[in-house]
PQR file of N, CA, C, O and H, with PARSE charges and radii, in Angstrom:
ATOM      1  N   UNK A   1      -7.629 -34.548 -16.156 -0.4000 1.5000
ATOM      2  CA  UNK A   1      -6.286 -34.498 -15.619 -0.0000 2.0000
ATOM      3  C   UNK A   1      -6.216 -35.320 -14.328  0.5500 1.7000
ATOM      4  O   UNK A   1      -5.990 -34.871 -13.204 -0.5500 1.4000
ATOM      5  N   UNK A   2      -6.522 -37.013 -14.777 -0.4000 1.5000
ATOM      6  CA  UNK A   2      -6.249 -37.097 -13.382 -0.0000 2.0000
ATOM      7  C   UNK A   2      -5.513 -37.534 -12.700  0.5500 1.7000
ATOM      8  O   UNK A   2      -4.792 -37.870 -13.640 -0.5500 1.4000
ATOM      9  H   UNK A   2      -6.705 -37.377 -15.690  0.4000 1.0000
ATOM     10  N   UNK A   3      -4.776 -37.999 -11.544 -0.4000 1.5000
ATOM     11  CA  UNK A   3      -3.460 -38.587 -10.914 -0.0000 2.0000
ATOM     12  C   UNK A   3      -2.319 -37.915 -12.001  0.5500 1.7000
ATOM     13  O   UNK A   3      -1.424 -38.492 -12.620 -0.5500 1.4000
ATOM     14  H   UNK A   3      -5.362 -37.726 -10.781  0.4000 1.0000
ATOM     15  N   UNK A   4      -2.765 -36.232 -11.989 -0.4000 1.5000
ATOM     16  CA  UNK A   4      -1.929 -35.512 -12.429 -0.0000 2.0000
ATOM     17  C   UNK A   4      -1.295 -34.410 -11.363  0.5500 1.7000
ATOM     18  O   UNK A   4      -2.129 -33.691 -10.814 -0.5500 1.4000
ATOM     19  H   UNK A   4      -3.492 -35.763 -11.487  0.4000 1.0000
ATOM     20  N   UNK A   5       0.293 -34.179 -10.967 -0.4000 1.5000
ATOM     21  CA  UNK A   5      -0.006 -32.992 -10.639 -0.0000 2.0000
ATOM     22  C   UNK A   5      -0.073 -32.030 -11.109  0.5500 1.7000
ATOM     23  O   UNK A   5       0.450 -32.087 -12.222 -0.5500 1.4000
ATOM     24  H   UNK A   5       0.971 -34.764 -11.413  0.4000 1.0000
ATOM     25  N   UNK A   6      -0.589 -30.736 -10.801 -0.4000 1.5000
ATOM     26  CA  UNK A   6      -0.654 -29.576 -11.290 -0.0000 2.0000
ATOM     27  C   UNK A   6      -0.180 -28.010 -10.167  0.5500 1.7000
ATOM     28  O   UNK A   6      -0.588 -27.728  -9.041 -0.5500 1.4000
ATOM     29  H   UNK A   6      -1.013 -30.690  -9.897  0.4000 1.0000
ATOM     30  N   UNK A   7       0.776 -27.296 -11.039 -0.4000 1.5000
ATOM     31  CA  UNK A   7       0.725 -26.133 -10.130 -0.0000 2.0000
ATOM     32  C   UNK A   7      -0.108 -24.904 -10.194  0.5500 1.7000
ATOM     33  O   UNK A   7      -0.027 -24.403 -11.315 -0.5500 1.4000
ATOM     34  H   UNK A   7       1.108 -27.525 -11.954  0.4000 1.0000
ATOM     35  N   UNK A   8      -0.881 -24.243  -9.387 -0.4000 1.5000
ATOM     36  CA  UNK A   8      -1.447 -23.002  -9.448 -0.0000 2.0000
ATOM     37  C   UNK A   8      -1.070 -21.527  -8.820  0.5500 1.7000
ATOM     38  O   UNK A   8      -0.693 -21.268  -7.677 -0.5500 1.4000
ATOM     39  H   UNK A   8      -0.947 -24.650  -8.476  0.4000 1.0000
ATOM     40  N   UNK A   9      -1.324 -20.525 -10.085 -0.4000 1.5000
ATOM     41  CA  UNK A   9      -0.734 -19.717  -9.516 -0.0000 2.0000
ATOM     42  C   UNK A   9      -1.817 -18.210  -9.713  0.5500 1.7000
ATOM     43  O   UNK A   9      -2.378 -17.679 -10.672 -0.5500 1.4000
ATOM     44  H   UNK A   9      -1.630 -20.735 -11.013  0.4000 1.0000
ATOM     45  N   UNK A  10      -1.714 -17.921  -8.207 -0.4000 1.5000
ATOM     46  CA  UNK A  10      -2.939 -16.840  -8.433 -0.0000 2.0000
ATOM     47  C   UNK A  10      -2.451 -15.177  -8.089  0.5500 1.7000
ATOM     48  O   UNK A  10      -1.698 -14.793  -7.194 -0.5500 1.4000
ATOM     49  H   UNK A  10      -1.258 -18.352  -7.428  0.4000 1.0000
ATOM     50  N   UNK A  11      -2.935 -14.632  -8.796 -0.4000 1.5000
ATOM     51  CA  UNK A  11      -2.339 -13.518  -9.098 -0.0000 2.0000
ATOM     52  C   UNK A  11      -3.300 -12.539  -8.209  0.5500 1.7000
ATOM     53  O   UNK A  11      -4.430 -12.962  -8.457 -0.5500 1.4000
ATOM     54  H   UNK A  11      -3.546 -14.944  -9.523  0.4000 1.0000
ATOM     55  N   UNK A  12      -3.435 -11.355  -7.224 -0.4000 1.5000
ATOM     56  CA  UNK A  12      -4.127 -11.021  -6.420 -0.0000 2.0000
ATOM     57  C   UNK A  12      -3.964  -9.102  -6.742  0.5500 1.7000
ATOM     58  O   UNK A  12      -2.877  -8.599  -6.457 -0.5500 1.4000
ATOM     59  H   UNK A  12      -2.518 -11.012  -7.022  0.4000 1.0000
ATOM     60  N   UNK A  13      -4.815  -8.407  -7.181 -0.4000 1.5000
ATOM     61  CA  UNK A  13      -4.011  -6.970  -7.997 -0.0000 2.0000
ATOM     62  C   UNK A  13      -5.239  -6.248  -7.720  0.5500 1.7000
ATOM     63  O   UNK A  13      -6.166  -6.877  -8.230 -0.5500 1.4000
ATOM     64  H   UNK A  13      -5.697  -8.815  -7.414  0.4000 1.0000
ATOM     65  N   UNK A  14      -5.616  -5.287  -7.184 -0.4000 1.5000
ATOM     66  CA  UNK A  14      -6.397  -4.302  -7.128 -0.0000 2.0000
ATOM     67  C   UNK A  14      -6.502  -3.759  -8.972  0.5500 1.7000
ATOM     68  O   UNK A  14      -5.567  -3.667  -9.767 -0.5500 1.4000
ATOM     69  H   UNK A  14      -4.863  -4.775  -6.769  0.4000 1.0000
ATOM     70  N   UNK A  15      -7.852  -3.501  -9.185 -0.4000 1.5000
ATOM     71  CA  UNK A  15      -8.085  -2.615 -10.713 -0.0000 2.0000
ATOM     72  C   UNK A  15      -8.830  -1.226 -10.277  0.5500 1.7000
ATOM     73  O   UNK A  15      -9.287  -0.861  -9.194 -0.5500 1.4000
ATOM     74  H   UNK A  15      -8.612  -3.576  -8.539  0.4000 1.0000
ATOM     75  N   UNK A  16      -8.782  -0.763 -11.230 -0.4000 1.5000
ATOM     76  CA  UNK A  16      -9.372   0.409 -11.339 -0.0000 2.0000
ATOM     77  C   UNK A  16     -10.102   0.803 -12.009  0.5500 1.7000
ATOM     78  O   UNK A  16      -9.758   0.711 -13.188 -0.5500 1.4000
ATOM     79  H   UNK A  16      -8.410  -1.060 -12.110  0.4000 1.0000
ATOM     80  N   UNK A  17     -11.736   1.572 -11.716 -0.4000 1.5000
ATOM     81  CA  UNK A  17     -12.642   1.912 -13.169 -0.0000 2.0000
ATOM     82  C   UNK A  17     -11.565   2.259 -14.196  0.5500 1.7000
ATOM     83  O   UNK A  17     -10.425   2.673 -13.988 -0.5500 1.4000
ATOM     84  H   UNK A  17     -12.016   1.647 -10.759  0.4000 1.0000
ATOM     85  N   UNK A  18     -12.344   1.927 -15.657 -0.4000 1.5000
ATOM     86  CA  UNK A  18     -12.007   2.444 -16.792 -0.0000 2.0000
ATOM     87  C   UNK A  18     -12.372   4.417 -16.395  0.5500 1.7000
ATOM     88  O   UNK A  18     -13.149   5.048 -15.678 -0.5500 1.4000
ATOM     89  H   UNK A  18     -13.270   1.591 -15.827  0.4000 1.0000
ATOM     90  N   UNK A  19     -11.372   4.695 -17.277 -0.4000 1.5000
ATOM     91  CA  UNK A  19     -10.708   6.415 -17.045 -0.0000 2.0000
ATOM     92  C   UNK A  19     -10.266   6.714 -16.309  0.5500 1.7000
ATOM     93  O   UNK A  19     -10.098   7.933 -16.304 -0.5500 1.4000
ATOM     94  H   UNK A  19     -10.740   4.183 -17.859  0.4000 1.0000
ATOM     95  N   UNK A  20      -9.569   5.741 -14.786 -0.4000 1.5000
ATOM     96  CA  UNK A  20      -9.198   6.504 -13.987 -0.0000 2.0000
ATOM     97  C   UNK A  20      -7.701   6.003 -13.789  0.5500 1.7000
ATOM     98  O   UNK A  20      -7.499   4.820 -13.513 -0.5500 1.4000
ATOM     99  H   UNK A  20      -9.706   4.751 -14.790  0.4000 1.0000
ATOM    100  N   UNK A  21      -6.802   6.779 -13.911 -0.4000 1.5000
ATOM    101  CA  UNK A  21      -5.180   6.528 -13.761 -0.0000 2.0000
ATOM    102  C   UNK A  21      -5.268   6.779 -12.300  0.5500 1.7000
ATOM    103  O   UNK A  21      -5.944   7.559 -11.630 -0.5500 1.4000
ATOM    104  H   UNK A  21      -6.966   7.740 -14.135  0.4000 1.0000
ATOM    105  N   UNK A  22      -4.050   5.551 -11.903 -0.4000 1.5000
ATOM    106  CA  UNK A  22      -3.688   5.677 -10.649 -0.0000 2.0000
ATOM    107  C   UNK A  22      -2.553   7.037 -10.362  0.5500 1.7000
ATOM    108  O   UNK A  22      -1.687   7.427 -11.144 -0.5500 1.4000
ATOM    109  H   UNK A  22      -3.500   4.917 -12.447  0.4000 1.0000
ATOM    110  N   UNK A  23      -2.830   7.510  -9.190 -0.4000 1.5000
ATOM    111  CA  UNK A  23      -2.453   9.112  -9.191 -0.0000 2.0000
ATOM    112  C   UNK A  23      -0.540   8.563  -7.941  0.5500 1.7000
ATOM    113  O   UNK A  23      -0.799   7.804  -7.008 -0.5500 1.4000
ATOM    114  H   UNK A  23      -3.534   7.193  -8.554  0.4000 1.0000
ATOM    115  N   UNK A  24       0.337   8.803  -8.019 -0.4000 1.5000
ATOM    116  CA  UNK A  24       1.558   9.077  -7.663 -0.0000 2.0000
ATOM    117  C   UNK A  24       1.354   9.962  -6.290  0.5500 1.7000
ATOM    118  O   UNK A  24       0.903  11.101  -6.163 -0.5500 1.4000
ATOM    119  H   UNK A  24       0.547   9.420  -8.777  0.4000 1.0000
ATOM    120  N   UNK A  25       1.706   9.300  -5.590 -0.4000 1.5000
ATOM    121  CA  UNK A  25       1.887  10.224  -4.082 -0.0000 2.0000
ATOM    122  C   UNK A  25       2.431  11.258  -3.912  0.5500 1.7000
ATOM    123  O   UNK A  25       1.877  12.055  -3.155 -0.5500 1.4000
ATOM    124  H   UNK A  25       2.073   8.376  -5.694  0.4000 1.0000
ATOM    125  N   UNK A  26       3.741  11.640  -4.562 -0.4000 1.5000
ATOM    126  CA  UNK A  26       4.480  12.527  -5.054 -0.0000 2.0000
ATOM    127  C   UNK A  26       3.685  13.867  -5.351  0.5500 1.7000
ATOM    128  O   UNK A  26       4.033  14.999  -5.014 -0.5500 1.4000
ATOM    129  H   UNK A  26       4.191  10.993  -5.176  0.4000 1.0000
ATOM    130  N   UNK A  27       2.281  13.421  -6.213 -0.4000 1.5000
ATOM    131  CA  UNK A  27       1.622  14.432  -6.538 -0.0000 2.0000
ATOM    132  C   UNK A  27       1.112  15.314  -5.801  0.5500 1.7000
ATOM    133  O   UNK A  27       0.858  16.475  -6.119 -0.5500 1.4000
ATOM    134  H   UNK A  27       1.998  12.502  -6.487  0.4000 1.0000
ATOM    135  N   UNK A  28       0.940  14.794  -4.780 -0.4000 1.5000
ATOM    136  CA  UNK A  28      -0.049  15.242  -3.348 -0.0000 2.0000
ATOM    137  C   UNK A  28       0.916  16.035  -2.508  0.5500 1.7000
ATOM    138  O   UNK A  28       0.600  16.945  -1.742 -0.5500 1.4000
ATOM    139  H   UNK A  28       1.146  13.850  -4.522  0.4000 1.0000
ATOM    140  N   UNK A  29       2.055  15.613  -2.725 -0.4000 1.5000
ATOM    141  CA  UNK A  29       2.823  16.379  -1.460 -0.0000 2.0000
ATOM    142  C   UNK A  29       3.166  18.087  -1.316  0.5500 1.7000
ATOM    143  O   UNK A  29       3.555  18.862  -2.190 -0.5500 1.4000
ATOM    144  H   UNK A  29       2.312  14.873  -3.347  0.4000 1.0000
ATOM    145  N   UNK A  30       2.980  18.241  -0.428 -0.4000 1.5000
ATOM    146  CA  UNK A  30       2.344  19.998   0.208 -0.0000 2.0000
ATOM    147  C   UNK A  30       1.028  20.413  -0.696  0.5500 1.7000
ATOM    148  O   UNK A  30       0.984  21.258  -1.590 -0.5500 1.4000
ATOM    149  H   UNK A  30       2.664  17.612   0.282  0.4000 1.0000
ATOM    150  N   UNK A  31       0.234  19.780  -0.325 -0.4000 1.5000
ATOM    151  CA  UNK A  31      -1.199  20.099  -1.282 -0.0000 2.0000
ATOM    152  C   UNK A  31      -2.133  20.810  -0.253  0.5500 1.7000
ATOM    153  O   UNK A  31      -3.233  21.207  -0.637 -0.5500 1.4000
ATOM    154  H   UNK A  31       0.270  19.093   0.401  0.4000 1.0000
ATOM    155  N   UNK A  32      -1.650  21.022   1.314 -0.4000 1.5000
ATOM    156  CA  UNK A  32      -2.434  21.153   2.180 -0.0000 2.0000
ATOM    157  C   UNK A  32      -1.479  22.317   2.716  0.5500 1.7000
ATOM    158  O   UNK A  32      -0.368  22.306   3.245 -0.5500 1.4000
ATOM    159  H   UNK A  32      -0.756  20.700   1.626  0.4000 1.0000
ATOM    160  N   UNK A  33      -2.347  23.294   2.372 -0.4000 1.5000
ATOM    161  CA  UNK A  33      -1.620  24.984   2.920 -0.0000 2.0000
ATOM    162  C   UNK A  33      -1.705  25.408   4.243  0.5500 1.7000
ATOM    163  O   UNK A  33      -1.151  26.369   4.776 -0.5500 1.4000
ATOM    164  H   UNK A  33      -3.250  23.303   1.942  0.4000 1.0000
ATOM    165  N   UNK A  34      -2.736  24.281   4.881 -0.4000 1.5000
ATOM    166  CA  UNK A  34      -3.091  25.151   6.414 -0.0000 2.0000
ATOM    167  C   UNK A  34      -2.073  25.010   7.094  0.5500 1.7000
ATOM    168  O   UNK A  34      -1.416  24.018   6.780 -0.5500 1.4000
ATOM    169  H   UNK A  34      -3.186  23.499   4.449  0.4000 1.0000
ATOM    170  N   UNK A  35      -1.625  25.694   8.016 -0.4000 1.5000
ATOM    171  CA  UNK A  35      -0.343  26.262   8.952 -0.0000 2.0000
ATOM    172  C   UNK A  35      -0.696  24.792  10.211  0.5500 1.7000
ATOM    173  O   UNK A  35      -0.035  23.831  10.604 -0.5500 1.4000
ATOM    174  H   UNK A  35      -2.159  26.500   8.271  0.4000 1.0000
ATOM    175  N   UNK A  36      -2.108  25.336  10.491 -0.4000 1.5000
ATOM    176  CA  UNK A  36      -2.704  24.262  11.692 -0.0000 2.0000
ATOM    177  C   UNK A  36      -2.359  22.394  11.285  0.5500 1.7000
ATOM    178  O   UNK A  36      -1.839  21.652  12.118 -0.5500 1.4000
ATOM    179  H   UNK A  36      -2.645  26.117  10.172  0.4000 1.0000
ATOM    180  N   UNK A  37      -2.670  22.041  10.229 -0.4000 1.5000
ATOM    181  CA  UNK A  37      -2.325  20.290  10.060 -0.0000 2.0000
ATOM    182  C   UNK A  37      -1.146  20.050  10.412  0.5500 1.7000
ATOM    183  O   UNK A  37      -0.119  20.433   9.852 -0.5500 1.4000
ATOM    184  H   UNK A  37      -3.092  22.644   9.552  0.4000 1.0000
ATOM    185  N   UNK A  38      -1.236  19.478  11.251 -0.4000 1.5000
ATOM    186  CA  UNK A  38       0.408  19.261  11.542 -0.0000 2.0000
ATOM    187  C   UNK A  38       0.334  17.623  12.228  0.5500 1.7000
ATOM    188  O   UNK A  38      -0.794  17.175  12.438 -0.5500 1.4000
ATOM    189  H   UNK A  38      -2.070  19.167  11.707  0.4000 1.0000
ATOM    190  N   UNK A  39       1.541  16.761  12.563 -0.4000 1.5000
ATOM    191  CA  UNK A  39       1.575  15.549  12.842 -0.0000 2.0000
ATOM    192  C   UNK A  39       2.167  15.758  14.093  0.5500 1.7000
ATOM    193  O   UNK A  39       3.181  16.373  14.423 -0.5500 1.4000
ATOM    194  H   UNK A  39       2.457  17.125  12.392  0.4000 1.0000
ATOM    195  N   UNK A  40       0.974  14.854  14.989 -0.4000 1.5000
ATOM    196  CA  UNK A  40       1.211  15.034  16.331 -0.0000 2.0000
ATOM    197  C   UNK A  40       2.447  14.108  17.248  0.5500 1.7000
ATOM    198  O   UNK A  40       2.534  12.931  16.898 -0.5500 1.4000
ATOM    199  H   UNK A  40       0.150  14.354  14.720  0.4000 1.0000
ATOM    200  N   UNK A  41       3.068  14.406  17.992 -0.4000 1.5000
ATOM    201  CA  UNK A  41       4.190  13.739  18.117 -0.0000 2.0000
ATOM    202  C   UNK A  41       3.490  12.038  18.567  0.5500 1.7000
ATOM    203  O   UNK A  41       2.371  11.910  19.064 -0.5500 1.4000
ATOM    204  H   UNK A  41       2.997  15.362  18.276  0.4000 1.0000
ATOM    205  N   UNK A  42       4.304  11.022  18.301 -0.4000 1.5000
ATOM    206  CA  UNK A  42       4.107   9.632  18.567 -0.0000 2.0000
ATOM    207  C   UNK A  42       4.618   8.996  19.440  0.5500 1.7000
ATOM    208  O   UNK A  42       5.834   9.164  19.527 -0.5500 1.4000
ATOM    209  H   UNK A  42       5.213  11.126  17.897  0.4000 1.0000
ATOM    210  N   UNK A  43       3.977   8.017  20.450 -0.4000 1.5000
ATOM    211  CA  UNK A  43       4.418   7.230  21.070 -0.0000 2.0000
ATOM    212  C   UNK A  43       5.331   6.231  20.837  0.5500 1.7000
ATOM    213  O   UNK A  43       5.085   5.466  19.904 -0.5500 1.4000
ATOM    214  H   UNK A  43       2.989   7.880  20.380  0.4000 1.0000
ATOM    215  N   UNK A  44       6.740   6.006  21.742 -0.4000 1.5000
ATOM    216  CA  UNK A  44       7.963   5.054  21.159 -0.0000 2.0000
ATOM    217  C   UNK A  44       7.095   3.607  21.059  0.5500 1.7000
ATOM    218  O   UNK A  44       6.496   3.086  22.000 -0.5500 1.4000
ATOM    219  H   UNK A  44       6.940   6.627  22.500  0.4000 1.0000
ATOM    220  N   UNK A  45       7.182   3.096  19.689 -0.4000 1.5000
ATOM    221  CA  UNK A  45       6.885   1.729  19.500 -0.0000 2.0000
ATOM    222  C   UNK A  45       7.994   0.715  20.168  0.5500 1.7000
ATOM    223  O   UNK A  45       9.175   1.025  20.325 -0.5500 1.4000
ATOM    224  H   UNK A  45       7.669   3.519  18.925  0.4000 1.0000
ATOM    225  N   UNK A  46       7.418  -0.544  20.534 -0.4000 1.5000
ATOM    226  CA  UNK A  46       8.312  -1.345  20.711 -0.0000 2.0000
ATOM    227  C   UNK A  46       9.215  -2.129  19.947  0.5500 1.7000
ATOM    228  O   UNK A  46       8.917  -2.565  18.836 -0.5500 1.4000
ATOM    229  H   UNK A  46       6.458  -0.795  20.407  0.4000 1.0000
ATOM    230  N   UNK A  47      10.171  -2.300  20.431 -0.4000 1.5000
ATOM    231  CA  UNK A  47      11.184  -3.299  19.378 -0.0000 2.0000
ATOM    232  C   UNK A  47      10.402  -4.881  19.026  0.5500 1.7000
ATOM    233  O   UNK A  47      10.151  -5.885  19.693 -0.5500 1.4000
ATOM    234  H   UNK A  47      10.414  -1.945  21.334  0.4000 1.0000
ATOM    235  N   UNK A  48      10.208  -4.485  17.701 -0.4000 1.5000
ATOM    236  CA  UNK A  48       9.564  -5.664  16.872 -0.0000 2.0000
ATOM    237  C   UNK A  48      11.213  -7.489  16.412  0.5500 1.7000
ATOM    238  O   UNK A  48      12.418  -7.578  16.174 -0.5500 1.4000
ATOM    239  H   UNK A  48      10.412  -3.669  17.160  0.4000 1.0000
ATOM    240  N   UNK A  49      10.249  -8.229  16.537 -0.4000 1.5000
ATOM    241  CA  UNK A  49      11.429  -9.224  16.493 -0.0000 2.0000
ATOM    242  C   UNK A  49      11.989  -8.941  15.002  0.5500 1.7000
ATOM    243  O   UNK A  49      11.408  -8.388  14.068 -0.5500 1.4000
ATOM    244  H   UNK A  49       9.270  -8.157  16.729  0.4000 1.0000
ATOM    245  N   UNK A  50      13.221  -9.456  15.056 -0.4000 1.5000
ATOM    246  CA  UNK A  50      13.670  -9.560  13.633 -0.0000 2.0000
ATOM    247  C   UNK A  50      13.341 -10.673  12.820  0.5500 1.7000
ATOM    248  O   UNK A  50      13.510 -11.874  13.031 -0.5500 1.4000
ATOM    249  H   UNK A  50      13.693  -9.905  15.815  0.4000 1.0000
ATOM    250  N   UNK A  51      12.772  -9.990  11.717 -0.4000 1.5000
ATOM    251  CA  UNK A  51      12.962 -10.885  10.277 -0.0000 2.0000
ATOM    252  C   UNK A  51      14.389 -11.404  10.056  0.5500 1.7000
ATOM    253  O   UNK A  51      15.531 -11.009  10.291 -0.5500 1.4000
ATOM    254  H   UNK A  51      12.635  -9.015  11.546  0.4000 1.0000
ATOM    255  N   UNK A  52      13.579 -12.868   9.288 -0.4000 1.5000
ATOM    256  CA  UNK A  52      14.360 -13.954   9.600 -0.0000 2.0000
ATOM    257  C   UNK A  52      14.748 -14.159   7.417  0.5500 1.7000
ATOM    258  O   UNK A  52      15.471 -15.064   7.000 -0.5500 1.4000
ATOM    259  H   UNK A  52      12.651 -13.188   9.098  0.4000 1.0000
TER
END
């Protein structure tokens, strides 16, 4: 192929062993009974520029 152009296109995808289905986040939610886990309050982030 030469003094040809050509386009390429690459495809970039995480796999997974054979038998294992990817599991839904959904599934997980309140899976953790302890009273104590809790999310600690956060520091104000700064204003990020805008997408263009």
């Amino acid at each position: 192929m030469r003094d040809t152009d050509i386009e390429v296109v690459i495809v970039y995808q995480t796999t997974l062993p054979k038998g294992v289905e990817a599991a839904s986040v959904s599934r997980f939610y309140g899976c953790i009974q302890d009273d104590s886990f809790i999310r600690h309050p956060q520091n104000e982030q700064a204003e990020g520029e805008p997408l263009e």
